[in-house]
MITITOR-732563 format. One record per residue (C-alpha): residue in one letter; x, y, z. Coordinates in pm, whole numbers, plus 50000, padded with zeros to 5 digits. Each point is the difference from the previous one (the first is absolute). Layout:
<recs>
REC  code      x      y      z
REC     A      X      Y      Z
...
</recs>
This chain:
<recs>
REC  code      x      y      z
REC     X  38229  62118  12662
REC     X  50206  49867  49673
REC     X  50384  49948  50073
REC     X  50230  50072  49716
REC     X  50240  49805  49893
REC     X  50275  49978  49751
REC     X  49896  49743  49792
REC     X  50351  49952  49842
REC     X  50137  49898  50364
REC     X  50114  49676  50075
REC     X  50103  49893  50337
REC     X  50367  49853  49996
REC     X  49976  49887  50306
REC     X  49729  49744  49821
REC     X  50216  49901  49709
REC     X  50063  49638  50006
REC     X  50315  49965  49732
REC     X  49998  49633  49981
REC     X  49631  50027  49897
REC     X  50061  50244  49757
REC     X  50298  49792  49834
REC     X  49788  49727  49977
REC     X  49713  50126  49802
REC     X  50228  50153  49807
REC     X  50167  49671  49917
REC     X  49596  49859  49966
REC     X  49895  50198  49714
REC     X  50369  49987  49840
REC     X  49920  49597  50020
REC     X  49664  50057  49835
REC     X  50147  50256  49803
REC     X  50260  49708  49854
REC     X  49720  49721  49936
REC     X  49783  50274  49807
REC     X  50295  50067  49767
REC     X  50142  49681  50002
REC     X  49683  49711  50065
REC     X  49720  50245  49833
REC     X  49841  50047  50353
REC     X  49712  50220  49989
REC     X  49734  50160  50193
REC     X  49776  49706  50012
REC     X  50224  49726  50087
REC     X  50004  50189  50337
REC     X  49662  50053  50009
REC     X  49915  49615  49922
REC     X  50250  49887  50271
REC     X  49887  50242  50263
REC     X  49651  49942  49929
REC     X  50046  49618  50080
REC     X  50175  50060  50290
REC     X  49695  50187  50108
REC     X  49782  49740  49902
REC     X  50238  49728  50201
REC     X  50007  50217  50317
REC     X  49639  50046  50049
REC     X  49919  49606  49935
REC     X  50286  49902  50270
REC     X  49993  50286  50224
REC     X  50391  49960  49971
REC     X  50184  50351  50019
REC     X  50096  50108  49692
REC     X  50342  49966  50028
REC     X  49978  49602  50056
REC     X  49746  49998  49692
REC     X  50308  50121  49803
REC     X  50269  49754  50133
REC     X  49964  49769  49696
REC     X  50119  50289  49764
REC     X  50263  50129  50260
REC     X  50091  49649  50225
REC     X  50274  49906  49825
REC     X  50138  50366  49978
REC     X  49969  49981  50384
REC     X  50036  49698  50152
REC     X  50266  49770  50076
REC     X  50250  50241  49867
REC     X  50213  50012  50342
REC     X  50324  49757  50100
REC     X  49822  49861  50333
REC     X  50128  49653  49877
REC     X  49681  49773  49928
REC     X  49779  50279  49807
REC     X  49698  50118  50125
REC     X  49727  50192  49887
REC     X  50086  50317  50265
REC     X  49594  50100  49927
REC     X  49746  49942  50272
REC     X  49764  49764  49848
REC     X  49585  50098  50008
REC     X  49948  49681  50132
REC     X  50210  50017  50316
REC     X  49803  49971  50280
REC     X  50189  50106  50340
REC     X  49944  49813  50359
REC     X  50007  49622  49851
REC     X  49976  49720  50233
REC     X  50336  49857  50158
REC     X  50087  49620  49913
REC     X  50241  49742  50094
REC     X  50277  49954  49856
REC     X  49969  49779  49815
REC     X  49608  50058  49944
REC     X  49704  50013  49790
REC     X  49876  50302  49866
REC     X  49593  50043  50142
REC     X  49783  49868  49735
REC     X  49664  49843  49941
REC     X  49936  49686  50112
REC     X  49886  49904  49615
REC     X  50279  50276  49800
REC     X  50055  49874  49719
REC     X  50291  49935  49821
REC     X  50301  49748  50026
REC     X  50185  50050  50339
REC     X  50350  50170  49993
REC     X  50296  49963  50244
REC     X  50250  50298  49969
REC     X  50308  50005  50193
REC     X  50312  50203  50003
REC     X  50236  50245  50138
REC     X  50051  50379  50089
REC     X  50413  50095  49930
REC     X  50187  50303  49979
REC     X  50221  50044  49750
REC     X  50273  49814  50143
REC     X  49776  49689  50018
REC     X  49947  50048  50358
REC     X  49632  49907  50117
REC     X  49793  50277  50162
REC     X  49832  49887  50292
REC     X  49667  50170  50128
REC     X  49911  50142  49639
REC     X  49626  50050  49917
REC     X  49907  49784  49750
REC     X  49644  50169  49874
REC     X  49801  49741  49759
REC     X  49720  50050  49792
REC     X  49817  49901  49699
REC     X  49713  49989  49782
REC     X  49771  49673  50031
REC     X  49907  49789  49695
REC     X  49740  50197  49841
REC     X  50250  50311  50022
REC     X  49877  50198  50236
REC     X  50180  50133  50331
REC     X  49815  49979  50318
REC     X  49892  50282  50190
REC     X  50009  50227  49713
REC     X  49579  49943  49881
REC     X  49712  49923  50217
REC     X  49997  49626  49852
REC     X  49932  49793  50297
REC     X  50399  49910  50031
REC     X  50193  50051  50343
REC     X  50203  50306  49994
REC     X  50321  49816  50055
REC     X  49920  49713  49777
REC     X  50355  49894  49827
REC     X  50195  50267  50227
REC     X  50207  49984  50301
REC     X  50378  50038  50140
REC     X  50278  49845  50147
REC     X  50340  50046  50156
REC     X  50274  49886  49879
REC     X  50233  49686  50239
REC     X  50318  49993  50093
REC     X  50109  49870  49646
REC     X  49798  50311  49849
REC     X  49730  49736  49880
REC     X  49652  50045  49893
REC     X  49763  49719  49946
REC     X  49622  49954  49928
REC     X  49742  49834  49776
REC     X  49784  50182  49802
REC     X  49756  49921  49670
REC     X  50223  50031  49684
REC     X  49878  50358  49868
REC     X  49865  49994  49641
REC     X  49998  50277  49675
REC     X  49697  50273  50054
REC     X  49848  50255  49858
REC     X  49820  50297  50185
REC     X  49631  49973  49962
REC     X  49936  50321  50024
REC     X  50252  50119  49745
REC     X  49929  49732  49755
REC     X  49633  50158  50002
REC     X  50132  50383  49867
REC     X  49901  50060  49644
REC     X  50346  50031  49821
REC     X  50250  49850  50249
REC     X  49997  49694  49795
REC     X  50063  50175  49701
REC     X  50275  50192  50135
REC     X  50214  49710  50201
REC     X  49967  49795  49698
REC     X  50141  50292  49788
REC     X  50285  50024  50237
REC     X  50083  49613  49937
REC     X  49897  49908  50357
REC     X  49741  49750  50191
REC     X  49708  50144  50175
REC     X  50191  49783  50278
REC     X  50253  49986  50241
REC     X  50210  49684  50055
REC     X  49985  49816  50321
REC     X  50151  50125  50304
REC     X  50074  50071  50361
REC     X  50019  50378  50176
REC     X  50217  49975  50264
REC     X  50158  50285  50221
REC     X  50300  49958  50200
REC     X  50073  50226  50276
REC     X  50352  50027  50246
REC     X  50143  50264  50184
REC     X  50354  49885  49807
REC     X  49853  50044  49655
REC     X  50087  50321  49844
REC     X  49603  50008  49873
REC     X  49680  49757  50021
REC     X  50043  49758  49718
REC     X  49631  50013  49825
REC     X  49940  49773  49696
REC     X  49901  49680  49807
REC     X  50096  49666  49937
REC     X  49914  49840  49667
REC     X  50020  49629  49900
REC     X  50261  49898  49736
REC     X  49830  49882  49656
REC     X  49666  50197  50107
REC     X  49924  50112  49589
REC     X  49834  50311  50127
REC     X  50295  50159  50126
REC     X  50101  50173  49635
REC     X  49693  50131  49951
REC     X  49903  50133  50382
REC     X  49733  50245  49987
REC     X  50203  50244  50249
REC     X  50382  49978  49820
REC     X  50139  49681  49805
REC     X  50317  50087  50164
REC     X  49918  49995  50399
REC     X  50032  49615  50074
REC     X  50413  49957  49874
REC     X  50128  49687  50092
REC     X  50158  50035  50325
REC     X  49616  50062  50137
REC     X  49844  49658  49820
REC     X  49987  49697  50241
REC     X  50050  49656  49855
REC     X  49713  49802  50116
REC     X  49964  49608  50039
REC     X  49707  49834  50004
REC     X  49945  49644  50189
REC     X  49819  49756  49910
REC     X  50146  49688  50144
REC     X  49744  49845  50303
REC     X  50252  49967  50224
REC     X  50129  50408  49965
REC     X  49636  50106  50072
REC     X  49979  49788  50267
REC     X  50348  50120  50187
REC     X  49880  50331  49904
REC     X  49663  49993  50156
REC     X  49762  50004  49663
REC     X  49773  49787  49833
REC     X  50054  50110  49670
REC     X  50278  50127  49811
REC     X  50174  50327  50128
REC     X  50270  50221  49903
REC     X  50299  50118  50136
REC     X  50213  50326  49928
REC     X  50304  50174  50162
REC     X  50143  50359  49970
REC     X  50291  50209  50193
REC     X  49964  50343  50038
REC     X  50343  50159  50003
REC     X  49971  50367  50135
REC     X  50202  50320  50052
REC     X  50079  50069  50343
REC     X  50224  50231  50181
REC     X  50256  49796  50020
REC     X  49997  49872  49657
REC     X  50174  50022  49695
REC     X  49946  50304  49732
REC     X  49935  49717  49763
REC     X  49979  49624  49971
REC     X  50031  49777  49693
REC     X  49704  49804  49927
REC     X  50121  49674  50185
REC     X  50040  50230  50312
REC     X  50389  50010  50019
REC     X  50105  50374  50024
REC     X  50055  50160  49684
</recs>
C-alpha cells in the first residue's frame, strides 16, 4: 500500500532556527569571499578533497582533520584566565595512571630525550591555590608519536598520567623535554605538503604538553597546551600560528652545572620549567588582568 503525502509539508515541530540562521550566515560567508577573495567552486573542492584524503590516512573524524583551518576560529577564544584550547584533543587517552605528587610520568626505562622537571601551581582568579585539582599530563615521545594511539610496541600510558594538586595547589613531576613533530601519517598524503606550505605553515607542531585540569570549583575543565618560549616553530604551527600566545609558553632552564644534576638526581644535564594555571571558578572574578589582580 503507497501512503500519500504532501510533499510540500514540513514539520515545524522539526525546525531547528539556530540551524537555519547559521547556514544562512555559511553561504552569506562564502557568498562574501567569492565576491570579494575570487573563491570559486574548486577551491572548495581542493580543500574538501584533502580533508578526505587526511581523514582516511589518520582515521581522525573529520571535524579534527579540519581544526588547522578552523582552530584558531575556535579555540582559546573564552576569558577562563590562562587560555586553553576548550577542544578535546585526538590524542587524549582517558583512565591514566595516578602519580605522586611530585612524580614521574611512566616511561621507558631507555626514553629518550633530556629529562624535564615541571613544577607549579593551580589558582583561581584571586590567586588562591586549588587544592585536590586533577592535573592530567600527557605528551608525545621523541620521535613524535603518542602512545597508545598505534600498535607500535609502546605502553599505552607511556608519557601520561595525573596528579592532585597539595595544599599549596602545587603540581610537580619530571618528564622528557617534548620535542617539534610531524604526523607520519599525514606527512605521507600526496598534496598536504603542498598545501601547508601554501598556507605559510610547518608540516609541524611546536613542542608541548596536553594537560587537563579538572575541579568541582572550576566553572569548566581547563583542556590545553603549554609551549616553550623561543620554540621557532610556534609562528608557523601546522594547526594555527596563533594558539600558543604568551601567557601559555613556559620559560625553560637548562642545567648543566655537576653539582645541579647531582642535587637533582641526574647524570646528565636536565631541564627545568614552571607554569601556573590561573582558572575561573565560582567564586572568581568576571575577569582578571594578566598578572592575576582583578580587573
Amino acid at each position: 500500500m503507497t501512503t500519500t503525502t504532501d510533499p510540500s509539508y514540513v514539520d515545524p515541530a522539526l525546525i531547528n532556527a539556530r540551524a537555519v540562521r547559521l547556514v544562512n550566515a555559511f553561504k552569506d560567508a562564502l557568498a562574501r569571499m567569492r565576491d570579494e577573495e575570487g573563491l570559486t567552486f574548486d577551491d572548495l573542492h581542493a580543500a574538501t578533497d584533502l580533508l578526505q584524503k587526511v581523514q582516511a590516512a589518520t582515521g581522525a573524524p573529520l571535524a579534527l582533520v579540519a581544526m588547522p583551518l578552523f582552530s584558531e576560529v575556535f579555540q582559546g577564544g573564552r576569558d577562563g584566565y590562562t587560555p586553553s584550547e576548550e577542544v578535546n584533543s585526538p590524542t587524549y587517552i582517558a583512565d591514566s595512571p595516578r602519580i605522586d605528587n611530585p612524580g614521574i610520568l611512566p616511561m621507558r626505562p631507555d626514553e629518550p630525550g633530556t629529562p624535564l622537571v615541571v613544577s607549579g601551581r593551580v589558582l583561581d582568579g584571586k590567586r588562591r591555590p586549588i587544592e585536590g585539582a586533577k592535573v592530567d599530563i600527557y605528551h608525545a615521545a621523541n620521535n613524535g608519536d603518542y602512545s597508545g594511539l598505534y600498535d607500535d610496541g609502546v605502553p599505552t600510558y607511556n608519557l601520561r598520567g595525573h596528579l592532585f594538586t597539595d595544599a599549596d595547589g602545587r603540581y610537580a613531576f619530571t618528564t622528557i623535554t617534548p620535542v617539534a613533530y610531524a604526523d607520519s601519517h599525514i606527512m605521507e598524503v600526496d598534496g598536504v605538503t603542498d598545501a601547508v606550505a601554501a598556507l605559510g605553515r610547518s608540516l609541524y607542531r611546536p613542542a608541548h604538553i596536553h594537560y587537563e585540569v579538572h575541579h568541582p570549583d572550576l566553572i569548566t575543565p581547563w583542556r590545553g597546551e603549554v609551549y616553550f618560549k623561543g620554540d621557532p616553530v610556534i609562528p608557523v604551527d601546522f594547526v594555527g600560528g596563533t594558539l600558543a600566545p604568551p601567557a601559555l609558553q613556559a620559560d625553560t632552564v637548562l642545567h648543566e652545572d655537576p653539582k645541579d644534576m647531582a642535587t637533582a638526581g641526574f647524570q646528565g644535564p636536565y631541564r627545568s620549567m614552571e607554569f601556573d594555571f590561573v582558572l575561573k571558578t565560582r567564586t572568581s572574578p568576571d575577569t582578571i588582568t594578566p598578572n592575576g589582580t582583578t580587573a
